[in-house]
N, C-alpha and C positions, 0 to 999 in steps of 0.2 A: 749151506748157502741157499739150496733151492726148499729146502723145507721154510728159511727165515723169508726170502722172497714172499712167498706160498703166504706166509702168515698178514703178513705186509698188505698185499693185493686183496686179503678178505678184508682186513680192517678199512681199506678204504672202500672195497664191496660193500659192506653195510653204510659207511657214512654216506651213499649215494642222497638218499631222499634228502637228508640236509647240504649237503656241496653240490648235489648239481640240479643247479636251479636259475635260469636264464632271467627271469625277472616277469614279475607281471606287465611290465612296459609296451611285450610283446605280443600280449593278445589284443591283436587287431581285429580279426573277424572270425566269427565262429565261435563268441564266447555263449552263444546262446542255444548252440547244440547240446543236444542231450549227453548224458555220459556216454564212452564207448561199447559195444560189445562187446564178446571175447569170442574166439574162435580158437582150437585147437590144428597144428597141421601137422600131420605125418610127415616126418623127414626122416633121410640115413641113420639120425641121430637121436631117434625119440622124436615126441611129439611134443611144437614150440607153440606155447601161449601167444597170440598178437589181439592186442586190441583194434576194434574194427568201429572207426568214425563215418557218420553215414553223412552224406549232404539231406538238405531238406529235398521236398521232391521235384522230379524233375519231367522232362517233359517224354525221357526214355531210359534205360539201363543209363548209368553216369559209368563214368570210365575207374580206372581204379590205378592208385599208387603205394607203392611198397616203402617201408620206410625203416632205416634201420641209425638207433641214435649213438651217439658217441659215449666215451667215457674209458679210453687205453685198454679198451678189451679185458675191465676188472669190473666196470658197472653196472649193473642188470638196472637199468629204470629207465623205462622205457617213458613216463610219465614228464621225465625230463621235455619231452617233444614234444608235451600236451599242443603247445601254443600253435605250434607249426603243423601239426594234422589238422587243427581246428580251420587255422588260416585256408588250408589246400580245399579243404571239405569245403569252406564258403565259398571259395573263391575259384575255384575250378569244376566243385558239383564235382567232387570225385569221394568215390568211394575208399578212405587211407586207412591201409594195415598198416598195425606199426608192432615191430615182429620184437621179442622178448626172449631175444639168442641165448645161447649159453655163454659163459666167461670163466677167467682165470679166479682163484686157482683150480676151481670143480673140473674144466675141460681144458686142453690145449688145442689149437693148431691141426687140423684145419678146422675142428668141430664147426666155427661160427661160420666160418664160410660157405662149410658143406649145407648147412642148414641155408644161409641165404640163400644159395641158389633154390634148397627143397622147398621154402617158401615160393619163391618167386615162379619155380616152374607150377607148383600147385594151384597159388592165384591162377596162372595164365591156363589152368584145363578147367576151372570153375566155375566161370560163370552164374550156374546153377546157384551154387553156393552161395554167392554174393550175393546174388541179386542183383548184379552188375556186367557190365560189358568189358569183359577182362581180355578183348580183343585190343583194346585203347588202353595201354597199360605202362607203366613207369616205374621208376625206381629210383631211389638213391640216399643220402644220411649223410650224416657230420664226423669228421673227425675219423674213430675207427669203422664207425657206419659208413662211413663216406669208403673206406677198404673196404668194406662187407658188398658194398653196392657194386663198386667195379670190379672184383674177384665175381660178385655173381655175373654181372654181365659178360665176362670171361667165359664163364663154365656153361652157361646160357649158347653162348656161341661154338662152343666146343661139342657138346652137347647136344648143339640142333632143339632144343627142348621149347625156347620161347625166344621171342623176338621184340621186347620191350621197344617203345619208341624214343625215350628218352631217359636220360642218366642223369641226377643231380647229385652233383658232389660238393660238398661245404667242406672247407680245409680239410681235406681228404690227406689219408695216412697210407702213403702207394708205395713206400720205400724202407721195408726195417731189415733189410740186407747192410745199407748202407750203414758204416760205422757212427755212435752217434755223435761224438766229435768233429763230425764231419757234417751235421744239421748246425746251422749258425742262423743268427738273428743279429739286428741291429742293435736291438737295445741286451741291456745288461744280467735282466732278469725277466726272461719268456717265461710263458704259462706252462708252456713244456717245458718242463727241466729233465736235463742229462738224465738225471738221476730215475723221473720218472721213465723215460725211455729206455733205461739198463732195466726196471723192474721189469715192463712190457714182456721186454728178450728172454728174459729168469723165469716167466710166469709163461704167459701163452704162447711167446715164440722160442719157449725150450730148448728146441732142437736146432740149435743153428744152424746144421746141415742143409735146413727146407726153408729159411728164409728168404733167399730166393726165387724162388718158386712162382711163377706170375700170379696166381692164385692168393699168393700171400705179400707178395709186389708188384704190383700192377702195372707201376711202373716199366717192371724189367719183364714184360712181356716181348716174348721175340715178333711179334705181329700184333699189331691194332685192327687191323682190316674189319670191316663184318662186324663190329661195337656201334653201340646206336649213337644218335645225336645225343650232345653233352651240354649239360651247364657247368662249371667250375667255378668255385670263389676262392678266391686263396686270401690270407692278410699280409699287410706287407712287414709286420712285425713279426709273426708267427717262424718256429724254425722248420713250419712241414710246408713254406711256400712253396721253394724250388723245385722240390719234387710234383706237387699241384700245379705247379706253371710249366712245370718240363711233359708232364701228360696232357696238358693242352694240347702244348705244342704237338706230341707225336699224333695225338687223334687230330689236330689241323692237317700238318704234313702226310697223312693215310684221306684225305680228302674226306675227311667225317667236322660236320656242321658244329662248330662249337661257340658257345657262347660264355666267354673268360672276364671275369670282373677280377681286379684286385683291390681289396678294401684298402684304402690310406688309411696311414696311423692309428691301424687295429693288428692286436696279437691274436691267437687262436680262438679266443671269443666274438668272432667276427660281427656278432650282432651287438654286442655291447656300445654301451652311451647315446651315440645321436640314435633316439629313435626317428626320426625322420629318416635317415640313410638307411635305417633298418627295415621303416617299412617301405626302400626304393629295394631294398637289395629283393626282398621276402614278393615284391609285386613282379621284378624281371623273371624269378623263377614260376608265376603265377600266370605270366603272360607268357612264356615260353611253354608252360605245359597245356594253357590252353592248346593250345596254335598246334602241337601235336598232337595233342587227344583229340581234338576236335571231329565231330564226323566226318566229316569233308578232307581230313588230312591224308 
């Protein structure tokens, strides 16, 4: 069973460059930046590839944001996000890692975690490095990146290591404790199927002993407190909403500054179709990240 799993989760590992692909629709700004760099970072777990998009120049060190992209913790393509670092880089004058984790079947549980945080806390001691003021610094990703973002600003807090100012989460995945019969949608056929979320459990979250674990449900953390301000989007079609809206809630009710959209009559592709809503959703996370990089913040 866990070896067919295993086999399963590579075959859609390779089909990444062709299935995950957002659309050219959504390159709004920053199509005219140069390719990314590449930067290597020491982490617990080896040393993780992220590509590093620079803003044009600015008028001091730009601030810097961490980015970690989706794909059920089997898809290594990080290029999937091109659209969206590009977007931040123009629009924020921020310096965006976009970090090129490890995934199933090669790693389990916690690997990708452990590494978001090794990223996150590395950016936050380097300034040097960047060329950037990694004092003004953010984080966050889609989907299983949108778990990678908030596990690290967990272990960030636990850790005392960095103190990011703000957390974006795009249909964030906070809950693979919970049984997945028990994730529902309205409509009949979500993008998440049962099916792919049994393989998830088979492949990276192995051990069902630890799926629990706040680190790997962020959801089921026993404390929010000391988590930075948040953006959240969830869809209202999607079956990983309620869990997305119930971590609003608990970082609202811990008196942490949150700003919660939920898309109408969108599934977990939450950017798909209206590009106009698309580029209202991609501007709110654009002005909020201003507003807290900003120097003055």
């Amino acid at each position: 069973m866990g070896a067919f799993a295993d086999l399963r989760a590579g075959l859609i590992q390779r089909s990444a460059p062709r299935a995950a692909d957002y659309g050219a629709h959504l390159y709004f700004s920053g199509i005219d930046l140069p390719p990314p760099g590449s930067i290597r970072v020491p982490t617990r777990h080896g040393e993780v590839r992220c590509d590093v998009y620079r803003p044009r120049e600015a008028a001091g060190p730009p601030p810097v944001y961490v980015h970690f992209h989706g794909g059920a913790f089997l898809m290594r393509y990080p290029k999937m996000d091109d659209f969206f670092a590009r977007f931040l880089a123009a629009e924020c004058g921020a310096v965006v890692v976009n970090v090129d984790y490890d995934v199933a079947p090669q790693v389990r549980y916690p690997v990708a975690q452990e590494q978001a945080h090794d990223v996150l806390a590395w950016v936050a001691r380097n300034s040097d490095v960047l060329a950037a003021d990694a004092t003004r610094l953010a984080i966050g990703g889609f989907s299983a990146g949108g778990n990678l973002a908030a596990s690290a600003c967990l272990q960030a807090r636990d850790r005392a290591s960095c103190a990011p100012a703000l957390q974006v989460l795009g249909v964030p995945s906070l809950d693979v404790a919970e049984a997945v019969q028990e994730k529902s949608s309205p409509i009949t056929t979500p993008m998440v199927t049962p099916g792919l979320q049994r393989l998830v459990r088979k492949t990276y979250f192995r051990n069902a002993s630890r799926r629990a674990e706040p680190y790997a449900s962020p959801l089921l953390a026993a404390d929010v407190t000391g988590l930075p301000p948040a953006v959240i989007i969830t869809a209202a079609f999607d079956v990983l909403r309620a869990e997305g809206d119930a971590y609003a809630r608990r970082l609202a009710e811990a008196g942490i500054e949150v700003v919660h959209r939920v898309v109408p009559n969108a599934d977990h592709y939450f950017l798909d179709g209206d590009r106009t809503g698309a580029r209202g959703l991609l501007d709110l996370i654009a002005r909020t990240m201003n507003a807290k990089l900003s120097v003055s913040a």
